[in-house]
Wavefront OBJ file of the C-alpha trace (Angstrom):
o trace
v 21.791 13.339 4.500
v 21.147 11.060 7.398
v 17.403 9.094 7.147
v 16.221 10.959 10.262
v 16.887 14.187 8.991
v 14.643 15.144 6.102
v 16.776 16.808 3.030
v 15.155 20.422 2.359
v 13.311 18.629 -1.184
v 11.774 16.166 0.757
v 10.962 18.958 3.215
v 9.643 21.026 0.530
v 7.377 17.864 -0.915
v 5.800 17.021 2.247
v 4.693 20.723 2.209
v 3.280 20.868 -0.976
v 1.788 17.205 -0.827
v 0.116 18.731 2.672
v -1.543 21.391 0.791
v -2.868 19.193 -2.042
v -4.587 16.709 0.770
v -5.944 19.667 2.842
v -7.451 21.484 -0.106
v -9.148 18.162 -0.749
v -9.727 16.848 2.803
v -11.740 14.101 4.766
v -14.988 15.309 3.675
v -14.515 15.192 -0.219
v -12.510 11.496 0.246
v -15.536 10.192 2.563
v -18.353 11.621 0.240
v -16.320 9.690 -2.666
v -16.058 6.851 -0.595
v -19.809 6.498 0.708
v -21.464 6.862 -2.599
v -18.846 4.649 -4.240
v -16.915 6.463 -6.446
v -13.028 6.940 -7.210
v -10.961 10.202 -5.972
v -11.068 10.884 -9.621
v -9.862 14.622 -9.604
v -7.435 13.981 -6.560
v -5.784 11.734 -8.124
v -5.449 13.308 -11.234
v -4.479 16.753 -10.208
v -1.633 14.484 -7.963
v -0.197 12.897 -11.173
v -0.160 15.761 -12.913
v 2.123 17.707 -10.269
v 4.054 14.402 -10.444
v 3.506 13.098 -7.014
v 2.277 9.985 -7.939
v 5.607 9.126 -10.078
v 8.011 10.510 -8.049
v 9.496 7.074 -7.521
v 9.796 6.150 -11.218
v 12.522 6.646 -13.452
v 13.096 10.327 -15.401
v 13.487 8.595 -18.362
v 9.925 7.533 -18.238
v 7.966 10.738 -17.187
v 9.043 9.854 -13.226
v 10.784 11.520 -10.721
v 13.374 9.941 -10.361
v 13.551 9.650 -6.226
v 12.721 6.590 -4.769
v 10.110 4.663 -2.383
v 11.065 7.205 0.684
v 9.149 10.515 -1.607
v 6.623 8.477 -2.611
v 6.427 7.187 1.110
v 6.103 10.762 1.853
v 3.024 11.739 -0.491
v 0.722 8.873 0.805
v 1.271 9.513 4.524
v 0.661 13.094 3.779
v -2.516 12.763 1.456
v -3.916 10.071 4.466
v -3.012 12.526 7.268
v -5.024 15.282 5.549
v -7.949 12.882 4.972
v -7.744 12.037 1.891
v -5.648 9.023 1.665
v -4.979 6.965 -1.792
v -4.506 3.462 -1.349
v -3.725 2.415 -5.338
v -0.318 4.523 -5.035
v 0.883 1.296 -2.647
v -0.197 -0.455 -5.716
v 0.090 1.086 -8.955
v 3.258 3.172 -8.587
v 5.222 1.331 -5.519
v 4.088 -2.329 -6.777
v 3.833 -2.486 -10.196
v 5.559 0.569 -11.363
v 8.803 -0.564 -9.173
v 8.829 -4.204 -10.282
v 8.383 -3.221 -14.037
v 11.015 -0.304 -13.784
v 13.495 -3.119 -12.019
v 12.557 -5.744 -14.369
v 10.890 -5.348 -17.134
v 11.850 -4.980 -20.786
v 12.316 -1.492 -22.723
v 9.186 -2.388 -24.375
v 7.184 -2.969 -20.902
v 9.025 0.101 -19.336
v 7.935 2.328 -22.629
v 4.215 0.673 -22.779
v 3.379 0.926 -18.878
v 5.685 3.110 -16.916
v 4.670 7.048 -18.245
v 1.564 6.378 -17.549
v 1.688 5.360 -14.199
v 4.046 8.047 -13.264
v 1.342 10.670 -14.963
v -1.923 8.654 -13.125
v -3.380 8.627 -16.863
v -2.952 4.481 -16.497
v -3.483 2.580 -13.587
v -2.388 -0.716 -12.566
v -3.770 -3.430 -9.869
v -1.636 -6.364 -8.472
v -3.034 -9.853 -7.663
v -1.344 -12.323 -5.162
v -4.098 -13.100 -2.614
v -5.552 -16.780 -3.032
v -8.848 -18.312 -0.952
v -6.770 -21.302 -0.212
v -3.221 -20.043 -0.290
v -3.526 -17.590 2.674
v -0.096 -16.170 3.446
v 1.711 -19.335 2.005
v 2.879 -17.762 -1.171
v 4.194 -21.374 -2.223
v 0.512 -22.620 -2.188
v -0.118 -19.667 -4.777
v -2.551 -22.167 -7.536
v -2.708 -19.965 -10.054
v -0.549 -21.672 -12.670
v 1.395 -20.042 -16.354
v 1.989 -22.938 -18.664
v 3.499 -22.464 -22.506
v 1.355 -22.959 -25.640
v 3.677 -22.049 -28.640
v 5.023 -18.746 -28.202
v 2.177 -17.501 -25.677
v 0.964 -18.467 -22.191
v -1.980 -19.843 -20.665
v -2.772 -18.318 -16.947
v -5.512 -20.120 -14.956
v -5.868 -19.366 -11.190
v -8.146 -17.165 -8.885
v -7.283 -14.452 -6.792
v -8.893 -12.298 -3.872
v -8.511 -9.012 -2.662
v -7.048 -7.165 -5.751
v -7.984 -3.826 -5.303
v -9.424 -1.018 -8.159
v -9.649 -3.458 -10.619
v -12.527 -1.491 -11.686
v -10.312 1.645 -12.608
v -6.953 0.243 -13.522
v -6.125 -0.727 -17.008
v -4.596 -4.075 -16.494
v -3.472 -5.893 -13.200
v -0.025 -7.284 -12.506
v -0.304 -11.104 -11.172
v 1.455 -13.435 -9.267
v 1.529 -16.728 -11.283
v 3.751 -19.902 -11.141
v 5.638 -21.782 -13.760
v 7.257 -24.809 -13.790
v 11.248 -25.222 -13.847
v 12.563 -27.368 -16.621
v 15.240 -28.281 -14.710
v 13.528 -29.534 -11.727
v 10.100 -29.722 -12.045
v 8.901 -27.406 -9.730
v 6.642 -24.625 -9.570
v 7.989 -20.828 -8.892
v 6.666 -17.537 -8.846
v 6.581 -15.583 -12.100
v 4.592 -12.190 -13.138
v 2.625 -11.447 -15.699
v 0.517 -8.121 -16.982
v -3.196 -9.229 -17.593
v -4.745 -5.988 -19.569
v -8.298 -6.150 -17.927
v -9.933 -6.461 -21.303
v -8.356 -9.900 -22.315
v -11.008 -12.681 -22.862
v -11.177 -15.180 -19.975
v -10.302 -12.187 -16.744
v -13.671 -11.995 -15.211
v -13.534 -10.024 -11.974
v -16.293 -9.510 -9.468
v -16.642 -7.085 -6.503
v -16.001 -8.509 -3.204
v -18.506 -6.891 -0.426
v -16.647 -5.201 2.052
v -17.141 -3.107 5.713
v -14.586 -0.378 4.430
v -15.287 2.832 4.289
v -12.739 3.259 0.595
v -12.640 5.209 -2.468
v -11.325 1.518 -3.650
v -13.394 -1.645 -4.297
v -12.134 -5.252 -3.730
v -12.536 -8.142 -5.773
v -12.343 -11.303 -6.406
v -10.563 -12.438 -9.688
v -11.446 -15.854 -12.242
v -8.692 -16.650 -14.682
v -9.656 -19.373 -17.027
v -7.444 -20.203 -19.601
v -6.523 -16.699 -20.178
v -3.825 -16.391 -23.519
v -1.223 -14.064 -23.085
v 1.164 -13.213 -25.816
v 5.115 -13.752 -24.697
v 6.188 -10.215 -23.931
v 3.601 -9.741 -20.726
v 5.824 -12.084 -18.789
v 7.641 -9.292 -16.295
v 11.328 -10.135 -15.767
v 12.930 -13.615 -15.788
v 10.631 -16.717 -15.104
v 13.575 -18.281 -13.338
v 14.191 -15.381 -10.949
v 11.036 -16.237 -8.775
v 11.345 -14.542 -5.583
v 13.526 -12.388 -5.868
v 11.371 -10.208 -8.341
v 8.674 -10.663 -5.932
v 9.983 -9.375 -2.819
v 11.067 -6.654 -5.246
v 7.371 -4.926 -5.362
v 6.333 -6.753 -1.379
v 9.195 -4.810 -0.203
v 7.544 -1.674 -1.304
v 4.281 -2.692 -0.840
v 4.750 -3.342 2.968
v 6.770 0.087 3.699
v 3.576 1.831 1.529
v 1.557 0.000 4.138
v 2.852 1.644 6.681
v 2.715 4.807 5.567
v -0.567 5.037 4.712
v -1.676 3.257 7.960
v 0.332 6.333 9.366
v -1.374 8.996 7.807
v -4.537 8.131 9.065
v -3.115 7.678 12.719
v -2.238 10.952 12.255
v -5.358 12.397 10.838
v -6.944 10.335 13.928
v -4.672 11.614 16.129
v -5.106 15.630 14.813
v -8.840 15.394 15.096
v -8.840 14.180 18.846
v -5.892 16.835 19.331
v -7.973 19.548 18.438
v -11.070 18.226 19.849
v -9.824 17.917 23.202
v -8.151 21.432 22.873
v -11.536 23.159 22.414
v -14.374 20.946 23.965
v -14.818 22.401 27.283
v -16.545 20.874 30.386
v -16.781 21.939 33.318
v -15.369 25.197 32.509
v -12.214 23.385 31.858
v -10.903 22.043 28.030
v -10.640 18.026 28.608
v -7.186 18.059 27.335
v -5.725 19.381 30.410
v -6.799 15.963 32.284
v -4.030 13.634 32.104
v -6.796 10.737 31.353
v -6.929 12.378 28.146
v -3.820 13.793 27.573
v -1.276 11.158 28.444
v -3.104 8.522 26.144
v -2.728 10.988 23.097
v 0.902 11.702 23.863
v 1.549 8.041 24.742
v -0.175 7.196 20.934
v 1.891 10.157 19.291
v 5.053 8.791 20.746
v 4.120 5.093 19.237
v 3.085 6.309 15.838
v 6.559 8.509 15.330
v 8.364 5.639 16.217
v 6.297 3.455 13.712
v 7.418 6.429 11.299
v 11.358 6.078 12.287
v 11.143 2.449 11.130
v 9.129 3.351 8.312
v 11.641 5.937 6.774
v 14.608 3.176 7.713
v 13.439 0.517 5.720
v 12.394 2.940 2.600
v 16.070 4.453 3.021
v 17.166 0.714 2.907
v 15.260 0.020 0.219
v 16.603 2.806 -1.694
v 19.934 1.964 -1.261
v 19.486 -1.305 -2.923
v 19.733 -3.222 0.460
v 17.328 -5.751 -0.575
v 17.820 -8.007 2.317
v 17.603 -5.512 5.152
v 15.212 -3.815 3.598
v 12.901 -6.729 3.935
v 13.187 -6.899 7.851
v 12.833 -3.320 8.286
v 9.764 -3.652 5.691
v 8.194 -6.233 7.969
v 9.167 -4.171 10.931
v 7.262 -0.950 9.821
v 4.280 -2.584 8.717
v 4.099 -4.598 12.217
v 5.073 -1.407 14.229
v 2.565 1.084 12.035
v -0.633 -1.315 12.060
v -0.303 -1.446 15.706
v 0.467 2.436 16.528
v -2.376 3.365 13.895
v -5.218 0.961 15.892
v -4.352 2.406 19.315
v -4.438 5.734 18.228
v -7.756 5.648 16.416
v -8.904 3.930 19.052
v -8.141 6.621 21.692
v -9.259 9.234 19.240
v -12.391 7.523 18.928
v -12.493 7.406 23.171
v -11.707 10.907 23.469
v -14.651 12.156 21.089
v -17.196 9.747 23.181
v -20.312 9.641 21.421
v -19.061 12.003 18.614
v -16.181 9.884 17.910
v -18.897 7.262 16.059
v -20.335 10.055 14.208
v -19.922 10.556 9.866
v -19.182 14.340 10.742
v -15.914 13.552 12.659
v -15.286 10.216 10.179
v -13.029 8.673 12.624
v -15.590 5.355 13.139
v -14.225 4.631 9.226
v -10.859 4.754 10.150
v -11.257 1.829 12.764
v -11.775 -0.312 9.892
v -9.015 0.998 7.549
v -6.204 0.766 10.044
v -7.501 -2.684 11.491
v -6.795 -3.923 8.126
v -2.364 -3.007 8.636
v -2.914 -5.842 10.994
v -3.833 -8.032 9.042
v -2.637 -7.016 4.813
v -0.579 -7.061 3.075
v 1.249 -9.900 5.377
v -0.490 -10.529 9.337
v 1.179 -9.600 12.450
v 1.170 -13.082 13.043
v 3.559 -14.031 10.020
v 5.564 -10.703 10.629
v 5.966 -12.471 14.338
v 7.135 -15.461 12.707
v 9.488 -13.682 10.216
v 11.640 -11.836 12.797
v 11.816 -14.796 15.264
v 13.265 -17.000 12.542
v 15.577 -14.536 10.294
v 16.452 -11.740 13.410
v 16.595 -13.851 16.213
v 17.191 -17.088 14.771
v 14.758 -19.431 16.427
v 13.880 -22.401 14.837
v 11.280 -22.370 12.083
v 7.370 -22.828 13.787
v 5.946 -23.192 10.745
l 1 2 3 4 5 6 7 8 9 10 11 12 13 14 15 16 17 18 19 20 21 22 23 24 25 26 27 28 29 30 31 32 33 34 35 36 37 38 39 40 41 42 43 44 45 46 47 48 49 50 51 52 53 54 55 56 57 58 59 60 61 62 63 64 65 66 67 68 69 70 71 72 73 74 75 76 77 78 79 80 81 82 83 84 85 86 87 88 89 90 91 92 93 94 95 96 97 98 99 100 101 102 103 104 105 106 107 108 109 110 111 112 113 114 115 116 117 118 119 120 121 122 123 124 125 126 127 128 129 130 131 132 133 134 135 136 137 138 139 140 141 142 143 144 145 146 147 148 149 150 151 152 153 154 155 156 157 158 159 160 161 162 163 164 165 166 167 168 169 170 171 172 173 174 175 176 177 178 179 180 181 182 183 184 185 186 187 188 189 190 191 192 193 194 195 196 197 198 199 200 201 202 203 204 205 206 207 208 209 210 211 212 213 214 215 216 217 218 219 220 221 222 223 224 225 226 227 228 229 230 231 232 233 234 235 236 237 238 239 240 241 242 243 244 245 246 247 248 249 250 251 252 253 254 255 256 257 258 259 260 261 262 263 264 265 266 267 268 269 270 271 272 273 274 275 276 277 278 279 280 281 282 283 284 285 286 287 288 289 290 291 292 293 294 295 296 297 298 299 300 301 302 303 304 305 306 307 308 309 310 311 312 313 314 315 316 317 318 319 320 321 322 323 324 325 326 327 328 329 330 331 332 333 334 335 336 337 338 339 340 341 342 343 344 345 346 347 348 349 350 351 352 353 354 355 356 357 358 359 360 361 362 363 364 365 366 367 368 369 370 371 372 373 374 375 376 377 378 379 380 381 382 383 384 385 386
């Protein structure tokens, strides 16, 4: 089946995944949202249809597709208002990386769960002084015995407050050369020295942030993830996912943007005439609907990639969606918010929250900037800048 054409199951999931969101909608996801509480019961009722493991393997309660379905239920849970941001984490982060890598053990402990939504898991990378130099990454695994020691801080891990343990980005040293590389290890959030505090944020989100203090925390063997000699490429194994997740939730809310001005302009009448037959109003909606399918085309590539086990191209079409979608999903907000005038700031219509929530594809889970600097160096092969 070619990756523009939709097979009739994927059809048939993006249907059923619709009618989930809608019977939920925007105004049960912002009500969680503005008194600060979790999409408990959407969430739950999604795990239990098995949308929220439909990437995982069979063999562990999943579905056995890949990060294209689950690609598919986030963009259509955001586009019906009611968009869940831990499935970029818990299922397409940690759930891949652990399915890839991890030992029976790990897979048997962690991975029904998370297919089922009845265990949740965060993922911490972010540093204060690291910023998107993931070799600056100071939170450092040493040995003691059979066990490890983990000492760092991280920023920005999201739903710590609801997940049972968090997945983090750590670095060990090399025997061989002395050098520190990435390794990942699965802090339960109950283990003595993991003290996490919420980080105040401008977001209108079901999801809290947080800042995270590791001090000393002892870790038996077995919650190293993978091989501590592979480094990156485990990582890039859950940022891959991660950045096409991105994108498709950043897309979901474009479109639920993008629906609201649709109809809004269809019905709201002045002058005896509906303001969506003036091109000022029209042609910037079209011209935002073209941009955000587009977005979408690269979006389903680089899943499809991904998929395939095209690691490599995967990556560039990864960066490429999350660039393309961030971008798509501001303007069209934006113009949403434009065509609504006054009523486009109002909680009724809830599209003020979404200027905050797509701004933040420009900038997470990697900045335009360094997507910029990615293709320049590895598509067009200019010279490093940085």
């Amino acid at each position: 089946m070619s990756v523009f054409i939709e097979s009739p199951e994927r059809r048939t999931l993006r249907r059923a995944v619709a009618d989930l969101g809608r019977r939920y909608g925007a105004a049960y996801f912002q009500a969680k949202a503005r008194a600060g509480l979790p999409t408990e019961e959407l969430w739950s009722e999604a795990g239990k249809l098995g949308y929220l493991g439909v990437n995982l393997p069979t063999e562990y309660g999943g579905g056995g597709a890949g990060i294209s379905e689950l690609a598919i239920v986030l963009e259509e849970l955001g586009a019906a208002g009611s968009p869940l941001l831990m499935l970029v984490v818990s299922p397409a982060i940690c759930g891949t990386v652990i399915a890839r890598f991890g030992t029976e053990q790990q897979k048997q402990r962690w991975l029904p769960g998370l297919a089922d939504g009845t265990r949740r898991m965060a993922f911490g990378i972010t540093e204060p002084d690291a910023g998107s130099n993931s070799h600056r990454i100071a939170t450092i695994a040493r040995r003691d015995g059979d066990d490890w020691l983990l000492s760092g801080r991280k920023v920005f891990v999201s739903g710590i407050d609801h997940s049972d343990a968090v997945l983090f980005v750590g670095r060990t040293e090399d025997a061989a050369t002395g050098k520190l590389k990435p390794a990942l290890f699965v802090v339960p959030r109950d283990t003595p020295g993991f003290e996490y505090r919420p980080i105040p944020m401008e977001l209108v989100t079901a999801e809290r942030q947080f800042q995270v203090f590791l001090d000393e925390v002892r870790l038996p063997a077995d919650s190293l993830v993978g091989d501590e000699n592979a480094g990156l490429l485990q990582l890039f194994a859950g940022l891959n996912p991660e950045r096409i997740m991105t994108a498709a939730f950043t897309l979901g809310l474009a479109r639920q943007a993008l629906d609201s001005a649709v109809e809004y302009a269809r019905t709201r009448t002045v002058w005896d005439t509906p303001i969506g037959a003036h091109q000022g109003i029209s042609h910037p909606l079209a011209q935002c609907t073209i941009e955000v399918e587009l977005a979408r085309l690269m979006m389903q590539k680089a899943a499809h990639l991904y998929d395939c086990g095209d690691d490599a191209a995967a990556g560039e079409a990864a960066n490429m969606a999350k660039y393309a979608a961030g971008e798509a999903a501001c303007r069209a907000v934006d113009q949403a918010v434009q065509t609504l005038g006054g009523n486009g700031l109002t909680q009724e219509y809830g599209l003020a929250a979404l200027i905050a929530a797509t701004r933040v594809a420009r900038v997470a889970p990697v900045s335009r900037e360094m997507v910029l600097n990615y293709v320049a160096q590895h598509t067009l092969g200019l010279p490093k800048s940085y």
